[in-house]
C-alpha positions in Angstrom: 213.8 74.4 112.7 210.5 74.8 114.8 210.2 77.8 117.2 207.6 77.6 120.1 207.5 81.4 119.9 205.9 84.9 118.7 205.9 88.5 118.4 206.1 89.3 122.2 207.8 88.7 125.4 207.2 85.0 126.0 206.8 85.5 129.6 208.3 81.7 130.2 210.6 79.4 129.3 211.2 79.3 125.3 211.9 75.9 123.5 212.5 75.4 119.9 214.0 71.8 118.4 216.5 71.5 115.7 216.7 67.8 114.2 216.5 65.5 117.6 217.7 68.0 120.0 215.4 70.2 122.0 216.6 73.5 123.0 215.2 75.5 126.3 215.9 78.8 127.3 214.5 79.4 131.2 215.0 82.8 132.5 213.7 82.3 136.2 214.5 80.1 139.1 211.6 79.2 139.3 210.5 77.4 136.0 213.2 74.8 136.7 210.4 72.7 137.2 208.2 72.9 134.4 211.7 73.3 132.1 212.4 69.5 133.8 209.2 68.6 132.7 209.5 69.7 129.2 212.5 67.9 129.1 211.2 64.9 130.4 209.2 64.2 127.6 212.1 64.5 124.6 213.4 61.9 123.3 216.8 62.9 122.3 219.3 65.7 123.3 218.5 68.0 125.4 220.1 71.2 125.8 219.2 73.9 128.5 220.5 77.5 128.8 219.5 81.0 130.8 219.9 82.9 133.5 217.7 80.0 135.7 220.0 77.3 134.5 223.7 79.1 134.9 221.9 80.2 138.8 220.9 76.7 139.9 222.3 74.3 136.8 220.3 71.5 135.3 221.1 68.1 136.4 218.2 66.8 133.6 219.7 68.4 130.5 222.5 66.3 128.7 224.4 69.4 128.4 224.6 73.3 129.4 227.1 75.3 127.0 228.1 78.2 127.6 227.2 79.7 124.0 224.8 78.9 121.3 224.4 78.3 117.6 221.1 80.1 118.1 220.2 84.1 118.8 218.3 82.8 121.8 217.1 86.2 122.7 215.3 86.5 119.8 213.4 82.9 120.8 212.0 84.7 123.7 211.5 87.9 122.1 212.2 88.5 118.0 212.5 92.1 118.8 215.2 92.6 121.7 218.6 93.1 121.6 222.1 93.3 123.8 224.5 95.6 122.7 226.4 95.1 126.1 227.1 92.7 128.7 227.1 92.7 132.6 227.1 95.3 134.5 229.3 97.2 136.8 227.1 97.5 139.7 227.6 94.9 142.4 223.7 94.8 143.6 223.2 91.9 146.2 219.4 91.4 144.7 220.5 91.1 141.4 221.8 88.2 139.1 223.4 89.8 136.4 227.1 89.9 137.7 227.2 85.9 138.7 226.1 85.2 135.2 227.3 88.2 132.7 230.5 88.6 134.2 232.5 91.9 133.8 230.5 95.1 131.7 231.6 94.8 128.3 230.3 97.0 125.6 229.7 94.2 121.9 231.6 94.9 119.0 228.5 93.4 116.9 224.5 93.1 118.3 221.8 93.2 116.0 219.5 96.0 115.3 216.8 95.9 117.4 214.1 98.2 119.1 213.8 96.6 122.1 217.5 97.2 124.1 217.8 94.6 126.8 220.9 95.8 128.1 221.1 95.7 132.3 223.4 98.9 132.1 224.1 100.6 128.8 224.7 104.5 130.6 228.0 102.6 131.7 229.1 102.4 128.1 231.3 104.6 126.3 230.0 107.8 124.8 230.9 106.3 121.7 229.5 103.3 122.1 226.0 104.9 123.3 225.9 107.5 120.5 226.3 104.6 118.5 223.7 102.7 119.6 221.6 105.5 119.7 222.1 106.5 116.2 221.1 103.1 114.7 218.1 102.9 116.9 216.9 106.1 115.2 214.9 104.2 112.3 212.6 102.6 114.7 209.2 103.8 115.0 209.8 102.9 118.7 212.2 102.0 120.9 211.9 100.6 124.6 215.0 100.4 127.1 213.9 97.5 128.7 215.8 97.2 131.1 215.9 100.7 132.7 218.3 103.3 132.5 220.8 103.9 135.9 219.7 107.5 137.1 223.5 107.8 138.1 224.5 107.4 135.3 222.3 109.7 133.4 224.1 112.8 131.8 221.9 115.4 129.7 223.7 114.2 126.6 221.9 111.3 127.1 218.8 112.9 127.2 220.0 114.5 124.0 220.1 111.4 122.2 217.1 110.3 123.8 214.9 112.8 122.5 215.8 112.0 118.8 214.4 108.7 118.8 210.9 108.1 117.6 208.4 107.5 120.9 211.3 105.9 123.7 210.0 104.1 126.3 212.5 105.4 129.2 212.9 103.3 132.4 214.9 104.2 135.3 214.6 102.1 139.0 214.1 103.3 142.9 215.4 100.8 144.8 216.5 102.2 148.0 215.5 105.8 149.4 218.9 107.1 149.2 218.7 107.2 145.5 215.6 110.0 146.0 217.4 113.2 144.5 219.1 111.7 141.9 216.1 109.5 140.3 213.7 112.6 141.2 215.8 114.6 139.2 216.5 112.4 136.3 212.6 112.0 136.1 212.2 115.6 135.9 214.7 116.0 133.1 212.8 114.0 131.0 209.6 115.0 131.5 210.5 119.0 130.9 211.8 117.4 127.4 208.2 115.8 126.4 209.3 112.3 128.0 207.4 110.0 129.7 209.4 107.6 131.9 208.4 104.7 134.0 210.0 103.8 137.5 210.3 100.0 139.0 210.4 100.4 142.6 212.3 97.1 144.2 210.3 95.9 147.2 210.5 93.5 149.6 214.6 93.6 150.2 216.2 95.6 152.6 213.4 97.7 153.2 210.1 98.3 155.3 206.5 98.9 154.4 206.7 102.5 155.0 210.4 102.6 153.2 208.4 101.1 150.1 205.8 103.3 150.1 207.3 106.3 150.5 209.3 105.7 147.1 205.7 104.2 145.3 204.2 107.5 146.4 207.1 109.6 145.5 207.3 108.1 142.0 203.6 108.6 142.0 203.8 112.3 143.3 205.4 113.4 139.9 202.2 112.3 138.1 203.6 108.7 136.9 202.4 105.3 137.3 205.5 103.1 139.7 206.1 100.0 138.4 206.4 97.7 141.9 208.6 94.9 141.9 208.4 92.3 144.0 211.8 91.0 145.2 213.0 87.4 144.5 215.8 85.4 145.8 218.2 84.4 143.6 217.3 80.5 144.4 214.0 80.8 144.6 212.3 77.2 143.5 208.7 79.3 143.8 207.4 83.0 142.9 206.4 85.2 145.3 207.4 82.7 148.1 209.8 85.0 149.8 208.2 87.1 152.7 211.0 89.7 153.6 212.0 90.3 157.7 209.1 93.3 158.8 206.7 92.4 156.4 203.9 90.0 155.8 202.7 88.1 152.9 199.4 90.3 153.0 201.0 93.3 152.8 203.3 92.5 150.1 200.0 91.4 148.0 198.5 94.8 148.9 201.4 96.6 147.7 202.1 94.4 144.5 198.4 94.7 143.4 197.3 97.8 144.5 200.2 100.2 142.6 200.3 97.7 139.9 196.7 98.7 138.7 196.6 102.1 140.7 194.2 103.0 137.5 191.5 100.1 138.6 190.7 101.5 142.2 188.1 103.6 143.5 190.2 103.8 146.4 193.0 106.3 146.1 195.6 105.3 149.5 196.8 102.3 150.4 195.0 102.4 153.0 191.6 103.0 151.4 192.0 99.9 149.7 193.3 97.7 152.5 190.5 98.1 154.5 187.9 97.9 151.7 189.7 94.2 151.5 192.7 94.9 150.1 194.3 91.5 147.9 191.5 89.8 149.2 188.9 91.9 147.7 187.4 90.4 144.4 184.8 92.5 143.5 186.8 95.3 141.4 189.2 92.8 139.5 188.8 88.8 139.6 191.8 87.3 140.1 194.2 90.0 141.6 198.3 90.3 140.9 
């Protein structure tokens, strides 16, 4: 077998053949495209999986099962892990539900250090401890995808704190979440941790809602992590401009508190009117 892959997120789709078939693993809407055109140049069986294809399906590939001989996580990154499915949360900007199904905690997952999991605080204690205690020979260990603030209890934090270097994530998605993700931040940071913070923008919100939660994640001396919010269909990234913004403003947003460290400006508004997204001079090519 021949794997199209490497140490590392493969930021794409991931494609690996075994005999005449050609396998491809497309995690966004929005590589549908180039995953067609991938496929359009195999001659043989095609078969297509991910997130992407159980979204929007793929008419091109001769068939889409539901499970695979391969890990394909590892395909896209040799280091990640699930040691649950779903989630419990019925978030309208998020995918998970329509193509995980129910939260489920796995009776089996490979040892990993990078935990891909969309909600493991809704797990058991049991099942967290364990997890928790295997992850413990890692020199590090990244919850990829963020920890649910609402979830957090300080025996989590517990557990946290004896693993080697964690990279913690929680999310700020809407400005009723403040205390609670405030808090949470504070925990860890009066226990040596550093945690990062996506803040969702760009769905059900305003500029100024945005802001307010970029600047309050900043406030506490961290770095927010802006995400930029995507339909569910989209067919292109970034295309979606939500109702009270503009496409400038969500490129001023995106790029400016995505490389807050790059700036000589220090607001928002410094750096809009020294160009904002359209500026070039500090770093060619923007977010």
């Amino acid at each position: 077998m021949k794997r199209s892959d490497h140490v590392g997120w493969r930021k794409g789709i991931a494609t690996w053949t075994a005999g005449n078939t050609l396998y491809l693993s497309v995690p966004f809407t929005w590589l549908l495209d180039d995953a067609r055109k991938i496929a359009e140049k195999h001659d043989g069986r095609i078969v297509a999986g991910g997130p992407a294809v159980d979204l929007m399906g793929a008419p091109w590939a001769t068939e889409a099962p539901k499970t695979c001989a391969f890990d394909t996580l590892s395909m896209h990154n040799p280091l990640a892990t699930f040691t649950t499915r779903g989630c419990p949360n019925k978030c309208s900007f998020c995918a998970v539900p329509k193509i995980e199904g129910e939260f489920r905690e796995l009776k089996e997952w490979k040892n990993a250090p990078i935990v891909c999991d969309n909600n493991l605080l809704a797990a058991s204690r049991r099942h967290v401890e364990l997890v928790m205690t295997r992850l413990a020979v890692f020199e590090r260990v990244d919850f990829n995808q963020g920890l649910d603030a609402r979830l957090f209890r300080p025996w989590h934090l517990d557990l946290l704190c004896m693993l080697n270097r964690p990279t913690v994530r929680f999310a700020f998605d809407h400005v009723s979440l403040e205390l609670r993700v405030v808090d949470v931040i504070r925990q860890c940071m009066k226990r040596g941790l550093t945690p990062q913070c996506y803040v969702l923008i760009g769905c059900n919100d305003t500029p100024d809602d945005a802001k307010y939660r970029l600047e309050t994640i900043r406030s506490l001396g961290l770095l927010p992590n802006p995400m930029r919010y995507q339909p569910l269909d989209a067919a292109k990234k970034n295309s979606y401009v939500a109702p009270g913004w503009t496409e400038r403003q969500l490129r001023d947003y995106m790029r400016f508190y995505s490389m807050l460290g790059y700036w000589r400006t220090k607001t928002l508004e410094e750096y809009v009117e020294t160009g904002g997204f359209g500026n070039r001079k500090i770093v060619e090519g923007g977010e």
